[in-house]
KEDO-199039 format. One line per field, with one value per residue (C-alpha): y, z, x. Coordinates in steps of 0.05 Angstrom, whole numbers. Layout:
// residues N
c2	Y|...
c3	Z|...
c1	X|...
// end
This chain:
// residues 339
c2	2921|2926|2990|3017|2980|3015|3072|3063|3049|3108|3153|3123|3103|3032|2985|2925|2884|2915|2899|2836|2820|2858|2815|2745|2770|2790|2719|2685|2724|2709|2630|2642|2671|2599|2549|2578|2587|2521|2511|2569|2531|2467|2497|2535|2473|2442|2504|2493|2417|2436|2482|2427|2385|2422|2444|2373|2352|2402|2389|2311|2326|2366|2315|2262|2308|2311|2236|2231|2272|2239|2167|2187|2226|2160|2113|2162|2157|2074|2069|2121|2085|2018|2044|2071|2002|1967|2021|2020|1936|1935|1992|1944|1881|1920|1942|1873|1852|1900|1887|1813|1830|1876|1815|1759|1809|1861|1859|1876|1923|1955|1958|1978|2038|2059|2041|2086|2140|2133|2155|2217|2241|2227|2263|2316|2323|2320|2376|2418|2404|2422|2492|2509|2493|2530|2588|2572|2572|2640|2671|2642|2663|2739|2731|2708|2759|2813|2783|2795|2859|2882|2847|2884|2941|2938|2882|2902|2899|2845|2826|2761|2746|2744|2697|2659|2669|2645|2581|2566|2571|2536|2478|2483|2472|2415|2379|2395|2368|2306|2309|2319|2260|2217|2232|2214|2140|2132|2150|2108|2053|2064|2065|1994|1971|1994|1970|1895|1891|1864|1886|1857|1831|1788|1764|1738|1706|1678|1650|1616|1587|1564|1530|1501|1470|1440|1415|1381|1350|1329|1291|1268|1240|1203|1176|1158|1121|1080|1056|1033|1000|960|945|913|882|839|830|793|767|728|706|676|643|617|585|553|537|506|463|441|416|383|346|323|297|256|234|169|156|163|124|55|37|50|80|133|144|154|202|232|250|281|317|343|363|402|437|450|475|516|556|553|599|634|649|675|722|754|764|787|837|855|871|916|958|967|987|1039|1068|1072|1107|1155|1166|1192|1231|1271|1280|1309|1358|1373|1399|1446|1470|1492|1519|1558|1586|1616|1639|1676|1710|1726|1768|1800|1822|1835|1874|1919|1937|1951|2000|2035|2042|2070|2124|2147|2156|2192|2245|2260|2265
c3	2246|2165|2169|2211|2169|2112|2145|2163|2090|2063|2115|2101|2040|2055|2000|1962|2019|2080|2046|2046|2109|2133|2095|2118|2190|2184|2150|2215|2260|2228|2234|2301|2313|2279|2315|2370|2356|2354|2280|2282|2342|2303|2246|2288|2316|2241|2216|2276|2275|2193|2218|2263|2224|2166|2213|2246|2161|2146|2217|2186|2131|2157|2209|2149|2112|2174|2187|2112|2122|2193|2165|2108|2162|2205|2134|2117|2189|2188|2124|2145|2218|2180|2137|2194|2231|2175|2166|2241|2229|2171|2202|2278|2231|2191|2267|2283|2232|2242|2317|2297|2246|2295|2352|2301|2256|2307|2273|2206|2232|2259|2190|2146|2196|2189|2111|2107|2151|2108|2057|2083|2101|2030|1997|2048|2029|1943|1960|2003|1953|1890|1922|1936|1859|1831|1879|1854|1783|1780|1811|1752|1699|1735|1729|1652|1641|1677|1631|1567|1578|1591|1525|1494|1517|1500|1460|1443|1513|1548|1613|1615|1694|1677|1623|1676|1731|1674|1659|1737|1756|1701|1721|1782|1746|1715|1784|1815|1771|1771|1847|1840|1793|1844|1896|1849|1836|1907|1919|1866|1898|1968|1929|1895|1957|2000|1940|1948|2030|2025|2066|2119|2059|2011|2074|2098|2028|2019|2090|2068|2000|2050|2098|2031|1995|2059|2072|1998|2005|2065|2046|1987|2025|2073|2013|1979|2051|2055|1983|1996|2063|2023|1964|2016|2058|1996|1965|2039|2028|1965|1989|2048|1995|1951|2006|2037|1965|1944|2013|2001|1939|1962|2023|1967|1918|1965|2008|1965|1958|2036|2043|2003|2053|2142|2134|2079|2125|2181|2136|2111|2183|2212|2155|2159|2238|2205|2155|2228|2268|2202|2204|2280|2270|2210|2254|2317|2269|2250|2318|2343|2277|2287|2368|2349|2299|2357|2405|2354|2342|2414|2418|2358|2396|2451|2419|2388|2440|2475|2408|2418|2490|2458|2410|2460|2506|2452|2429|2490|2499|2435|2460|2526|2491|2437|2491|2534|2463|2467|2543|2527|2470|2501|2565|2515|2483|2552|2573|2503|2508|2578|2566
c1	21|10|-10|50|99|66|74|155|163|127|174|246|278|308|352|322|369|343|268|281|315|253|203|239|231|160|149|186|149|76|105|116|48|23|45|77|151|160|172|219|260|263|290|339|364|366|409|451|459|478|527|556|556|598|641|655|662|720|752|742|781|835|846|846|901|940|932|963|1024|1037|1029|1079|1124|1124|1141|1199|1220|1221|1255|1316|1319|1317|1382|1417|1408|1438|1489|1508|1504|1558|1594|1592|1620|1674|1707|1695|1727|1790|1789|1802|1858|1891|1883|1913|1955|1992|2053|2027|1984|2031|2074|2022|2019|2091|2087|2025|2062|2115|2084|2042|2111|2149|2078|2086|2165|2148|2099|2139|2203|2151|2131|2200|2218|2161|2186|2256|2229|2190|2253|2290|2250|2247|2321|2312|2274|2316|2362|2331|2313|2386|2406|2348|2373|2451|2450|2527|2556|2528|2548|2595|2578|2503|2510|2543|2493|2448|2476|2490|2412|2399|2446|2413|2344|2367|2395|2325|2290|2329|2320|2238|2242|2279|2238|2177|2204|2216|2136|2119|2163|2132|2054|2074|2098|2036|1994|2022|1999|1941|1879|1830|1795|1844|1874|1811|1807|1875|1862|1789|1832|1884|1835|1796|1866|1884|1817|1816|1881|1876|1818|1858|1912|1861|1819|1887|1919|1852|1849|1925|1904|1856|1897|1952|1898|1871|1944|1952|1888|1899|1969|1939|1881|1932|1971|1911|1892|1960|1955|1890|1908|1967|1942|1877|1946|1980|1924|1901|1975|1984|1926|1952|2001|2007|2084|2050|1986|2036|2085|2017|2002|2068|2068|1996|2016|2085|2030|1985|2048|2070|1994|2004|2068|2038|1985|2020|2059|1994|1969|2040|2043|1969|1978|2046|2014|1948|2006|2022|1960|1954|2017|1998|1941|1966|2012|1961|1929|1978|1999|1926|1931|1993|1963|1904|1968|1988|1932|1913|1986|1979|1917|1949|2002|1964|1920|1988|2011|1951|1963|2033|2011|1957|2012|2062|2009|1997|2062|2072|2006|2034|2103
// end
């Protein structure tokens, strides 16, 4: 085998590449000759399990790159779904919130409409009314001009019926203007007025304020009934004390003088029983007093709870006609889109 290898060399000319390639496959083959192959096969199965195994690495990392830009897809995704659900949260509140107005409000709905009609229109008039003066104007000033060229021209023999002509569209400037400026207050008029409705909003305030001042002095009032039910029931209270206490001392007074003699001790006695019926009386008053003013409360009581039960009545009847209202509206837009 040297010797015709030798011989191949000697008869072409090959590259320093091709030598080599040559020479590493003449190594591999003498190897083989060794042992076998068997070297040879393990190594092929090492450069192939190397091969593999670089290949499985880059897959590795493209798969990590792509895991990257998916996980950061998925995070953008959350965080815009998680603003949309809040957006579509407030946005489900705020109708809430008008559906409410409209159902306890109609009526001023209903005018803040008009008013806000109203005033599309009148902007819609001012512009229309502006256009038609600027048209209006430039026509003027063509006239003007017109003008001033004829006087340039024959500044000698002017013409009396344009100076007139003149004068009357100017005149007629002036009342336009007066007209545009009318129509401007009346706009701003209309924008104060719409301006001064309040919205969902301060009504909802002025309503909580309301509900808080009538809470406080309500409480107020009640704190301020109780401490004068007190003060009267002691001022009663030390009356009755002072009574018993000006008794007490009377009866301990004349008792040793009642005592000294049988016609005292009997006088002592009858009127001791006059002092007993007296408290007897006193006593009956009380009770009589104290079972008209239960009768009363009973009576109050029952009076509220009928206003109670009315005020239940009516606030389903109110209910029953907003929602009555809205039929009666949605009816009436019908009838209009068909008609």
């Amino acid at each position: 085998m040297y010797i015709t290898f030798q011989d191949a060399s000697s008869s072409y000319d090959l590259s320093e590449e091709d030598r080599k390639k040559i020479s590493k496959h003449y190594t591999s083959l003498q190897l083989e000759l060794k042992d076998g192959g068997a070297l040879s096969k393990e190594m092929y199965r090492l450069k192939t399990l190397n091969d593999q195994k670089q290949l499985l690495t880059e897959m590795t990392g493209k798969l990590k790159t792509m895991k990257t830009a998916v996980q950061g897809d998925i995070e953008e995704t959350s965080t815009m779904l998680e603003s949309i659900r809040l957006k579509k949260q407030e946005a489900d509140k705020k109708l809430k919130e008008l559906e409410e107005f409209e159902l306890n409000d109609p009526e001023g709905v209903k005018e803040i409409e008009e008013l806000v009609a109203l005033s599309e229109s009148l902007k819609l008039q001012e512009s229309q009314f502006k256009e038609q003066c600027k048209k209006e104007l430039v026509q003027l000033q063509n006239q003007i001009e017109e003008t001033r060229k004829a006087k340039a021209k024959t500044p000698t023999e002017l013409n009396s019926e344009i100076i007139k002509e003149y004068e009357d569209e100017t005149e007629k400037i002036k009342v336009a203007r007066l007209q545009l400026a009318k129509k401007n207050r009346h706009v701003a008029a209309l924008q104060r007025q719409l301006d001064n409705v309040p919205n969902r909003a301060e009504l909802a305030q002025y309503q909580k304020r309301f509900l808080e001042l009538y809470n406080q002095v309500a409480a107020k009032h009640k704190e301020t009934k109780q401490y004068y039910t007190l003060y009267n029931t002691l001022e009663d209270t030390r009356q009755y004390m002072q009574r018993e206490l000006s008794l007490l001392n009377s009866i301990s007074d004349s008792y040793p003088e009642a005592m000294s003699s049988s016609s005292g001790k009997e006088e002592f006695l009858l009127q001791f029983q006059n002092i007993v019926d007296s408290v007897r009386q006193s006593k009956m008053k009380v009770e009589h007093r104290l079972n008209e003013e239960k009768k009363k409360r009973d009576e109050l009581s029952s009076t509220l709870q009928g206003l109670v039960e009315l005020q239940r009545k009516y606030v389903a009847a109110v209910r029953q006609l907003s929602l009555e209202c809205q039929k009666h509206e949605v009816l009436l837009a019908q009838r209009k889109s068909k008609s």
